[in-house]
KEDOMI-454968 format. One line per 4 residues: number of its first residue (from 1); their letters; for each residue x, y, z of N, C-alpha, C, CB. Coordinates in steps of 0.2 Angstrom, whole numbers. Glycine has a CB too. Layout:
NUM) A) X Y Z X Y Z X Y Z X Y Z; ...
REM end
This chain:
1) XXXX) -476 662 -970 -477 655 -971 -474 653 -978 -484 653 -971; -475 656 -983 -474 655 -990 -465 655 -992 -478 661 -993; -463 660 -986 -456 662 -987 -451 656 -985 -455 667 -983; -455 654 -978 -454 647 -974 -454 642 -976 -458 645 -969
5) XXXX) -458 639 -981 -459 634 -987 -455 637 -992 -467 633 -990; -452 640 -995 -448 639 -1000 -441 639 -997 -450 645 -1005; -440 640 -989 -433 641 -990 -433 633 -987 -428 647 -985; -436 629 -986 -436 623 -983 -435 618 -988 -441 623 -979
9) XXXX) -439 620 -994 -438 615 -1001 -429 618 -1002 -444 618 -1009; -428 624 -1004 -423 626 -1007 -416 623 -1002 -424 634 -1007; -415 626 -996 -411 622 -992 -411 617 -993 -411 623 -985; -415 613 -991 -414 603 -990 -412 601 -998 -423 597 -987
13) XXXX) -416 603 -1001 -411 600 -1011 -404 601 -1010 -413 607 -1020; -402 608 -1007 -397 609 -1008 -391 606 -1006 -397 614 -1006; -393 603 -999 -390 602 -994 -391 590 -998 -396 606 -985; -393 589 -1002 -395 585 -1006 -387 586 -1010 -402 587 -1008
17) XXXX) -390 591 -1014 -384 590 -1020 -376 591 -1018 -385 596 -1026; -377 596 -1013 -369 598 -1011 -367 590 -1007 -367 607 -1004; -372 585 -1005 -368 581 -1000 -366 575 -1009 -374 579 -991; -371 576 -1016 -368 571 -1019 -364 571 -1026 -373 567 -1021
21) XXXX) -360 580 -1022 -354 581 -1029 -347 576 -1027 -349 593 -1030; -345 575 -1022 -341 568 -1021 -345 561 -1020 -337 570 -1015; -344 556 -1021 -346 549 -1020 -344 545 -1023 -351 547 -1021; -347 538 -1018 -343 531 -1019 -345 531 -1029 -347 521 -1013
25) XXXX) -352 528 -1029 -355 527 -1034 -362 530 -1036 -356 521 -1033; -359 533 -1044 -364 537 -1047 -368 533 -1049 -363 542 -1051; -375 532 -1050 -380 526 -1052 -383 531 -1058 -387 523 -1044; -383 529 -1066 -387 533 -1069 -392 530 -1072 -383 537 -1073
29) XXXX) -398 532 -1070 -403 526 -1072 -407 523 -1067 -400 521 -1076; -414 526 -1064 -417 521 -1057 -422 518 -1061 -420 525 -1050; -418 513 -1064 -424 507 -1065 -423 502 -1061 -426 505 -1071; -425 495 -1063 -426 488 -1057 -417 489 -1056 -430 478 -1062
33) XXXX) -414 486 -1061 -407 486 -1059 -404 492 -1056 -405 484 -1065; -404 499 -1057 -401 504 -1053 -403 502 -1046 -402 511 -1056; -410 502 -1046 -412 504 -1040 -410 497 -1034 -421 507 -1040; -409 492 -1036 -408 487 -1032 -399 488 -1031 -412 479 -1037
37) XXXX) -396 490 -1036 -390 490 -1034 -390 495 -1029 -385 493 -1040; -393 502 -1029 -391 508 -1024 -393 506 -1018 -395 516 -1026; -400 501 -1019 -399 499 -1012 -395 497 -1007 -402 496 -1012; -391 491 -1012 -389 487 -1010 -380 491 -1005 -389 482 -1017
41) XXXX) -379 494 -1012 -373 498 -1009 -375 502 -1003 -369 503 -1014; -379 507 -1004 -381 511 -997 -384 509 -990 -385 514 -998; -388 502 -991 -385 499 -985 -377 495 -983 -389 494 -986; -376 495 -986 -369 493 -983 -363 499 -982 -365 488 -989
45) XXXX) -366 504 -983 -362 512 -981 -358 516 -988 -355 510 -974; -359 513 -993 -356 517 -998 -361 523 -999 -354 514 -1005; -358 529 -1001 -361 534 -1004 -363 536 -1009 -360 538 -1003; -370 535 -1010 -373 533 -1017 -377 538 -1019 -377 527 -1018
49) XXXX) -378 538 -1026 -381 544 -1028 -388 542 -1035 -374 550 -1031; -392 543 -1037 -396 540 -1044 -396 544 -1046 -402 536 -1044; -397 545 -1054 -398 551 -1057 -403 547 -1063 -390 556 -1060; -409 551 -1061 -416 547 -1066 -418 552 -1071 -424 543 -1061
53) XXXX) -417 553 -1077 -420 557 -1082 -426 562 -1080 -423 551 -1087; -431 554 -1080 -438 555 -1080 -441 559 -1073 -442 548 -1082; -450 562 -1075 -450 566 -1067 -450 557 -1063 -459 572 -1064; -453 550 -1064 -454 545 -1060 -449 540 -1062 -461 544 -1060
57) XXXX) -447 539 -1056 -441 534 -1054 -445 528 -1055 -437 535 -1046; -444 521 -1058 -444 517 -1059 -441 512 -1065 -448 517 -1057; -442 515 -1071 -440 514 -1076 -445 510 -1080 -434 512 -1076; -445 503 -1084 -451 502 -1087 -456 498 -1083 -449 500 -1093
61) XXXX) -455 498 -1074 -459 493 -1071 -465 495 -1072 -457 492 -1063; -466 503 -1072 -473 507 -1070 -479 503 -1074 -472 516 -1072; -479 502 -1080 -483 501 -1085 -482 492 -1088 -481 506 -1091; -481 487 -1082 -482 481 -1086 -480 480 -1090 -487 481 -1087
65) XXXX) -482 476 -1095 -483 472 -1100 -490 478 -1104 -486 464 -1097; -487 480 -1108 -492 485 -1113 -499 487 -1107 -496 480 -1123; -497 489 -1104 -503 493 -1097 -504 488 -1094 -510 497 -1100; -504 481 -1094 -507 479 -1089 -501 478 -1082 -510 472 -1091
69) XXXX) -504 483 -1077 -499 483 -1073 -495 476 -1070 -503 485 -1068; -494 472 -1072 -492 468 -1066 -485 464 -1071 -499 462 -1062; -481 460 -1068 -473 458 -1070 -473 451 -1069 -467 461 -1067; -471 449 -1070 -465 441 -1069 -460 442 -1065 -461 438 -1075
73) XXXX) -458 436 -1062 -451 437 -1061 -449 427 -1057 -449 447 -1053; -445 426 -1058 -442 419 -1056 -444 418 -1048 -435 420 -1057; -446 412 -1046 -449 409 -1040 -443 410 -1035 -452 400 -1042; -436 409 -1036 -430 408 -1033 -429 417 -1029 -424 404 -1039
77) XXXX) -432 421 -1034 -433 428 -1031 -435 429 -1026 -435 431 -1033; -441 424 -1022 -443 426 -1017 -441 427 -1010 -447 423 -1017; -435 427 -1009 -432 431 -1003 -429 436 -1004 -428 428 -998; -428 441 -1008 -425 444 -1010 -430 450 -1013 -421 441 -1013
81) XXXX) -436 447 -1015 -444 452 -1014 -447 452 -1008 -450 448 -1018; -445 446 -1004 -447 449 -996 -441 453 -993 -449 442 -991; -438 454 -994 -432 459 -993 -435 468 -996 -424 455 -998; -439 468 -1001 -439 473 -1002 -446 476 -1000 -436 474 -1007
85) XXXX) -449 470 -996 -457 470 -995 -462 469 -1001 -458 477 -991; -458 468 -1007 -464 464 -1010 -467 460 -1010 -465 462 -1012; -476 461 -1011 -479 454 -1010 -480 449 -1016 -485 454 -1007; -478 442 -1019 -480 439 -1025 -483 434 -1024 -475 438 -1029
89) XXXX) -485 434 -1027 -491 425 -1029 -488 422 -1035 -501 426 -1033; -489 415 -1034 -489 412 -1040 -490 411 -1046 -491 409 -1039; -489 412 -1053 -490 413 -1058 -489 407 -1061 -486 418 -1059; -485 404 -1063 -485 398 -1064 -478 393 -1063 -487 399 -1070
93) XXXX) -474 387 -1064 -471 384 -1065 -466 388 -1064 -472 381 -1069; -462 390 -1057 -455 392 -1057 -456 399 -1059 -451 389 -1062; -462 404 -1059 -463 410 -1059 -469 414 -1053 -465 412 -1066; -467 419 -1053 -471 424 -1046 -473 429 -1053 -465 429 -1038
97) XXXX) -480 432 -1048 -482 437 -1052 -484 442 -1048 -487 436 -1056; -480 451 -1048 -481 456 -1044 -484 464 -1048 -473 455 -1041; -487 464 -1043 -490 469 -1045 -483 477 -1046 -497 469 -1039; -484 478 -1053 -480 482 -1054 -478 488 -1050 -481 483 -1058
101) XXXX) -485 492 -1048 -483 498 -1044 -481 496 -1039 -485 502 -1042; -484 492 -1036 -481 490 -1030 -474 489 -1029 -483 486 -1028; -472 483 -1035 -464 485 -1035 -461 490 -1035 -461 483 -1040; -462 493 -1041 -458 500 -1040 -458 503 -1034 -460 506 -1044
105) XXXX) -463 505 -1031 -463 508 -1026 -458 508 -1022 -466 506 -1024; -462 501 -1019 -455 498 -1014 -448 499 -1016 -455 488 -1013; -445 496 -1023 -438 497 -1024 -436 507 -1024 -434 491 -1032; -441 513 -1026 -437 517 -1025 -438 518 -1016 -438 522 -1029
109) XXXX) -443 516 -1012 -443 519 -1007 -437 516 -1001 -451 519 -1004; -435 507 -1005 -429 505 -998 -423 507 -1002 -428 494 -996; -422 509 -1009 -416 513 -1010 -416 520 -1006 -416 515 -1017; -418 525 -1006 -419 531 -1005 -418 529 -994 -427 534 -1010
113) XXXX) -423 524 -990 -422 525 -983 -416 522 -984 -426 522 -979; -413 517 -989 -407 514 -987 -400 519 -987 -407 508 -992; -401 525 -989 -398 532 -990 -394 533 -998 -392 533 -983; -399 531 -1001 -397 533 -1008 -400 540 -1008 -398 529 -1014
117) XXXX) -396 544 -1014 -398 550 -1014 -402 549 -1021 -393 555 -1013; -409 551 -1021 -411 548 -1032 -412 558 -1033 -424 540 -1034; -409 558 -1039 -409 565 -1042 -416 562 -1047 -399 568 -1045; -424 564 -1047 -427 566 -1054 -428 571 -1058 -431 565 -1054
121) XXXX) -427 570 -1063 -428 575 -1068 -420 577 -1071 -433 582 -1065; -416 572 -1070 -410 574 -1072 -407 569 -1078 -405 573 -1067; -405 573 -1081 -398 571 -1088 -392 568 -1085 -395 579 -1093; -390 562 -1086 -383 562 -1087 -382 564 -1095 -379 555 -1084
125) XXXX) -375 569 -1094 -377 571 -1102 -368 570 -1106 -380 582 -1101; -364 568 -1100 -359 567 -1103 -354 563 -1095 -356 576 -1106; -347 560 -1096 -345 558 -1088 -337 563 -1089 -344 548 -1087; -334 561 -1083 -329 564 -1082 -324 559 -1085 -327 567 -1074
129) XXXX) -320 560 -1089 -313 556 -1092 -307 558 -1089 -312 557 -1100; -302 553 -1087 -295 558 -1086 -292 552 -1083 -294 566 -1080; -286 550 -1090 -281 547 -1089 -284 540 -1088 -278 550 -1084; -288 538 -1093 -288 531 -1095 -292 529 -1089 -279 527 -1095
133) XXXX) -299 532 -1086 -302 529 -1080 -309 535 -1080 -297 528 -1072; -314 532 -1080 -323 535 -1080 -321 538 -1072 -331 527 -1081; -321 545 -1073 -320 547 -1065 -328 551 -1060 -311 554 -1064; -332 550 -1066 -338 555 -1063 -342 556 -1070 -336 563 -1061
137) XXXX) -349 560 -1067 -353 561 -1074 -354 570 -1073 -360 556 -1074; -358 571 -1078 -357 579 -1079 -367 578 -1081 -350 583 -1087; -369 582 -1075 -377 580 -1077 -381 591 -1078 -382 573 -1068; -387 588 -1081 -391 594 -1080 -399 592 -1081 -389 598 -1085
141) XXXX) -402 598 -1080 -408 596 -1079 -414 593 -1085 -411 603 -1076; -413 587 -1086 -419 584 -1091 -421 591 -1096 -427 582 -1085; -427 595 -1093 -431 600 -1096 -426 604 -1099 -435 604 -1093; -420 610 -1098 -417 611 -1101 -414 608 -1105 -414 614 -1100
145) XXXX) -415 601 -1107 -410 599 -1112 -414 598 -1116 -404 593 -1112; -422 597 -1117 -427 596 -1118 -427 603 -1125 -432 595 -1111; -426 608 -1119 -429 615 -1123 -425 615 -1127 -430 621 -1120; -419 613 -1126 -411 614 -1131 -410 623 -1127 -414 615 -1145
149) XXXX) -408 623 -1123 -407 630 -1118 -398 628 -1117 -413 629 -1108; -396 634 -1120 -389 634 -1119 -386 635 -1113 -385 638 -1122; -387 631 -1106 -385 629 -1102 -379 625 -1098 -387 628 -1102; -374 627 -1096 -371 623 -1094 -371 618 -1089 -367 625 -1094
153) XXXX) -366 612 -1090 -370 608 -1082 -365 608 -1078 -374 599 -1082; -367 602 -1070 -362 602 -1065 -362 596 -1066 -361 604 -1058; -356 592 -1063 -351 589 -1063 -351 583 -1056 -345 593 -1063; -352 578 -1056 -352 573 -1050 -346 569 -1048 -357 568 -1052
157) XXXX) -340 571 -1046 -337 564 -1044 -337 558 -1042 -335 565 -1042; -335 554 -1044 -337 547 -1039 -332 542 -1041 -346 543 -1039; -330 538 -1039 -327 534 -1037 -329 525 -1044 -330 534 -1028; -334 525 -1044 -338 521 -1049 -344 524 -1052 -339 516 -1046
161) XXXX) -344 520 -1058 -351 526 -1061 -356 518 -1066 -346 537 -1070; -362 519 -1064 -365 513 -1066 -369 516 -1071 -368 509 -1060; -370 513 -1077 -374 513 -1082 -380 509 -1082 -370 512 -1086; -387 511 -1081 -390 507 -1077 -397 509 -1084 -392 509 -1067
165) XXXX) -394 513 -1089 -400 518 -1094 -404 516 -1100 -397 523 -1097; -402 507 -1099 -408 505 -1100 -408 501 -1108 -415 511 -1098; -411 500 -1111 -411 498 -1120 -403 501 -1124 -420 504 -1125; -406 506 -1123 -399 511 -1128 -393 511 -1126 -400 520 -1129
169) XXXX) -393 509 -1118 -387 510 -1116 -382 515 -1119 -386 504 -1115; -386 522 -1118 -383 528 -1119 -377 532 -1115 -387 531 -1118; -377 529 -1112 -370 534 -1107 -364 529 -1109 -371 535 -1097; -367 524 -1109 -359 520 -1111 -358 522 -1120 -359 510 -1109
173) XXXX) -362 522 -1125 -362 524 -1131 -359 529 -1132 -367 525 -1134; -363 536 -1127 -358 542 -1127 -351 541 -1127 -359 545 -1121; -350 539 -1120 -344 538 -1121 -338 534 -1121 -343 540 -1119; -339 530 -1127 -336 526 -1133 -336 532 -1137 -340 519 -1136
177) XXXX) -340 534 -1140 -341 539 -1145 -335 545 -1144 -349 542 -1144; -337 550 -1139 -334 554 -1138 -325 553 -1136 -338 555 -1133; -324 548 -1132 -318 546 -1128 -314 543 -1133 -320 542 -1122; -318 541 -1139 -312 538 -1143 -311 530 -1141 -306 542 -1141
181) XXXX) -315 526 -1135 -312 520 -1130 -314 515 -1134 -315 518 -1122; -309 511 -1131 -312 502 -1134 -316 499 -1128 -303 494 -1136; -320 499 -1127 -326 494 -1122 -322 487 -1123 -335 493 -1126; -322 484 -1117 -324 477 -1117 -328 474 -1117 -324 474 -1113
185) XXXX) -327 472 -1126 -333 471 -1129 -331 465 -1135 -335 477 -1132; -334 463 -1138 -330 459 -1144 -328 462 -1150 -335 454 -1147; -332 468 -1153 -330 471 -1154 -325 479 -1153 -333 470 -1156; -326 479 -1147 -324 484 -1143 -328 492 -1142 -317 485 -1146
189) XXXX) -334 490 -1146 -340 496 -1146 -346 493 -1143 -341 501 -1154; -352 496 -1146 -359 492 -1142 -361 488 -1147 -367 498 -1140; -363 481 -1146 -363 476 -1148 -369 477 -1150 -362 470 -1144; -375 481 -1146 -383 480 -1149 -387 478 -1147 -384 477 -1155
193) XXXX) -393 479 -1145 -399 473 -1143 -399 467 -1148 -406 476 -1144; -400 463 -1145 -405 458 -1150 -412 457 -1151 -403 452 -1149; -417 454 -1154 -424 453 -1152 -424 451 -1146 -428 449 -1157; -430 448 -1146 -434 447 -1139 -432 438 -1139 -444 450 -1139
197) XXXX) -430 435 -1132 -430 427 -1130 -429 429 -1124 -423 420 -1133; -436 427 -1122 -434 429 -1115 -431 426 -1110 -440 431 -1111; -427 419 -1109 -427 415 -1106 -416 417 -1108 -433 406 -1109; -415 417 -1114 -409 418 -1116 -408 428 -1113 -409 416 -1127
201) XXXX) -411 430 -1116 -410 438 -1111 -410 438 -1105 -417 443 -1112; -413 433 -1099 -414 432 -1091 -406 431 -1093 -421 425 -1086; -404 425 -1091 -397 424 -1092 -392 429 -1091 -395 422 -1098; -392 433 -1099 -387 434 -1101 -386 443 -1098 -387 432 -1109
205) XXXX) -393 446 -1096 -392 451 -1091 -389 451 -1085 -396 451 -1089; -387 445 -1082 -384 444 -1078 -376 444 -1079 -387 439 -1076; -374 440 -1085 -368 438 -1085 -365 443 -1089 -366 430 -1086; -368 450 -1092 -366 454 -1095 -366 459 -1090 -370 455 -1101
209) XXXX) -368 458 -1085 -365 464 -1079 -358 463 -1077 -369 463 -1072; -356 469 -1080 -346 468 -1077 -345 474 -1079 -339 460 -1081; -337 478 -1077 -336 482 -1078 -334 484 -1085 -332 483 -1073; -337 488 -1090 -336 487 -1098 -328 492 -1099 -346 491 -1105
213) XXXX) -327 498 -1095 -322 503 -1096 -319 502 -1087 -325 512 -1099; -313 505 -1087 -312 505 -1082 -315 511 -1076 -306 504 -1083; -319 509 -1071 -322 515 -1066 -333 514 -1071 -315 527 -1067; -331 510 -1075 -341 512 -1078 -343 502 -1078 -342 517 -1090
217) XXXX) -346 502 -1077 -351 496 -1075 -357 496 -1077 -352 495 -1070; -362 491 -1084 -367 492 -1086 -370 486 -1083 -366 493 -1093; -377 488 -1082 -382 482 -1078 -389 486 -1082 -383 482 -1065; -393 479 -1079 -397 480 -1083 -399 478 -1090 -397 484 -1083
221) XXXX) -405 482 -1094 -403 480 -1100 -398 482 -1104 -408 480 -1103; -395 488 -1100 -390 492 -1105 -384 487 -1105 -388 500 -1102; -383 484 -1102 -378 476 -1099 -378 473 -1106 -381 470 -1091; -385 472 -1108 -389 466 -1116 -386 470 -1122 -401 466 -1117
225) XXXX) -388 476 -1121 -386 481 -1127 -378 482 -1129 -388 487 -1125; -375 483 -1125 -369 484 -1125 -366 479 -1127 -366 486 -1121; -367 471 -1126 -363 464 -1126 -368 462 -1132 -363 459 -1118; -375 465 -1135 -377 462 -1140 -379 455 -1138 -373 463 -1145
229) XXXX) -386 455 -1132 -388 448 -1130 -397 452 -1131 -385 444 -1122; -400 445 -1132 -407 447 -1131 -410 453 -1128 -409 442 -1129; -417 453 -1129 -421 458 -1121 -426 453 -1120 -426 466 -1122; -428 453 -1116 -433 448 -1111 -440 450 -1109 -430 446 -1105
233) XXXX) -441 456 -1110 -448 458 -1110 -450 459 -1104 -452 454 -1113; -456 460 -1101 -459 460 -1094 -458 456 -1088 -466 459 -1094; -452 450 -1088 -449 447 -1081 -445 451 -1081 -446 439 -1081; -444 453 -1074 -440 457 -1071 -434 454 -1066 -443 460 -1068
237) XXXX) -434 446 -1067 -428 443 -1061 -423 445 -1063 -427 435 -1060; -418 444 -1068 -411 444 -1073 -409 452 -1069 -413 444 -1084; -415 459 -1068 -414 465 -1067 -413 464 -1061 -418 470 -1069; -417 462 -1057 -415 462 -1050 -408 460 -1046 -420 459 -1048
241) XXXX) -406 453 -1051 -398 450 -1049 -395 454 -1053 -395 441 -1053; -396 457 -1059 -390 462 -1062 -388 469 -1055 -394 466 -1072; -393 472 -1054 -393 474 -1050 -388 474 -1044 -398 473 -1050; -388 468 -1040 -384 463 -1035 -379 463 -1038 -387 456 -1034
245) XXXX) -378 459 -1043 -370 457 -1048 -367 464 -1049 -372 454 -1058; -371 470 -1049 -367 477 -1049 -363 479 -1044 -372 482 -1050; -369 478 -1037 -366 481 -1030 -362 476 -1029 -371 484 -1024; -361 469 -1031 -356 464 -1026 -349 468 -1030 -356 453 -1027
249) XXXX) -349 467 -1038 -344 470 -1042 -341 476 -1038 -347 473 -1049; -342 480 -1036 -343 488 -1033 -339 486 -1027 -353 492 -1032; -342 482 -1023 -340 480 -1017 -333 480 -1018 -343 475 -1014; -332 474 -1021 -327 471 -1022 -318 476 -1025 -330 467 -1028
253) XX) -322 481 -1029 -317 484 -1031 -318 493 -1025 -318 485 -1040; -322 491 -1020 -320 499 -1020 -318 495 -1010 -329 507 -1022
REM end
C-alpha cells in the first residue's frame, strides 16, 4: 500500500510537470490577478501553467484587511463573481463585500478545473532571454532557495510569460536588471509603487496591464509597480479586470 501511494503521488506530479516544460502562457504569481487570467486562458484552450512561491495559492486575498477576512470589490463585478461562484452582498454605494476565503478558493479551484496547471512552493528565479524576446522562465523549489542550497533549476518554455508577483514586481526587476532591457516604461526601468489612493490605484491597475518587454506582461499590482501608480489596498475589482486585460492581451497576440 505504502509503495502504491508513493508511486501514485510521484507519477501524477510527474506527469504534471513534464506536461508544463512547453506552453502557451507561463503565469508567475497565483494571486487575484494571475489566477483570474489562468483561468481565463485555460478555458479557452491555451496551455497554462502558475508558478506560486508560497505553499497557499491565493496571494494577499487569504488575510483580508489586517485579518479581517473579508474584501471589497466594485458592484459592476457582479457577473463575473457569479462566474467564479462567488457569493457577495452589498457593502455599500457601488461596492460588494466577499468573504475572502471563499474567494480564494473559488478563483484557485475554477483555474486549476479550468486546466491550468498551479505549481506550489515554487521560485521563478530567473526567465529565458534569446534574441530580444522573454521566451520562458527558469524556476526552483521555494525551500531550496530558502536554505541557499546550491541547486540548480529547470527551465519552462512558453510562448508568453505573465508577471503576476505582486508589490515588488520581481520578475520583471530581475529582469531589467540582469538583461540589461529598457521596459516600456517612462523611464525604461520600474517606476515604483506609490502610496496608497485606492480609487486612483483601482484605475490604473487596469490600464497598467500591457505587455512591458516583448513575450512578458505585468498585471496586477506588479502592473502599479512597474508603471509607478498607486496601491489600493483590500478592493480587489482593478485585480480581477487586470487579470481579464491580461488573458484578452494573450489572446490577441498568441
Amino acid at each position: 500500500m505504502e509503495q502504491t501511494i508513493s508511486r501514485a503521488i510521484v507519477t501524477g506530479f510527474a506527469k504534471k510537470l513534464t506536461d508544463s516544460l512547453r506552453v502557451d502562457v507561463a503565469i508567475v504569481g497565483a494571486g487575484p490577478s494571475g489566477l483570474v487570467c489562468g483561468y481565463l486562458l485555460a478555458r479557452a484552450g491555451y496551455a497554462v501553467s502558475i508558478f506560486e512561491r508560497k505553499l497557499a495559492p491565493g496571494g494577499g486575498i487569504w488575510g483580508g484587511a489586517m485579518l479581517n477576512n473579508e474584501i471589497v470589490v466594485q458592484a459592476d463585478l457582479a457577473k463575473l463573481l457569479d462566474e467564479f461562484g462567488i457569493r457577495h452582498r452589498k457593502a455599500a454605494k457601488g461596492l460588494l463585500r466577499l468573504d475572502s476565503v471563499e474567494t480564494a478558493s473559488a478563483l484557485i479551484y475554477k483555474a486549476v478545473n479550468a486546466g491550468a496547471k498551479l505549481f506550489n512552493s515554487v521560485t521563478v528565479e530567473d526567465v529565458i532571454y534569446k534574441e530580444g524576446k522573454i521566451g520562458g522562465i527558469v524556476i526552483n523549489w521555494t525551500p531550496v532557495l530558502i536554505q541557499g542550497m546550491h541547486v540548480d533549476p529547470l527551465m519552462i518554455v512558453s510562448k508568453m510569460v505573465v508577471d503576476g508577483t505582486g508589490h515588488g514586481a520581481l520578475l520583471t526587476e530581475k529582469v531589467a536588471a540582469k538583461a540589461g532591457i529598457r521596459l516600456n516604461t517612462p523611464s525604461g526601468g520600474i517606476e515604483g509603487e506609490k502610496p496608497m489612493w485606492a480609487e486612483a490605484g483601482e484605475r490604473a491597475t487596469v490600464e497598467n496591464t500591457r505587455e512591458v518587454y516583448p513575450g512578458l506582461i505585468v498585471c496586477g499590482m506588479a502592473a502599479n509597480a512597474v508603471f509607478g501608480s498607486a496601491r489600493m489596498g483590500p478592493i480587489f475589482g482593478g485585480m480581477f479586470l487586470s487579470g481579464k486585460k491580461a488573458a484578452d492581451l494573450i489572446k490577441a497576440k498568441l
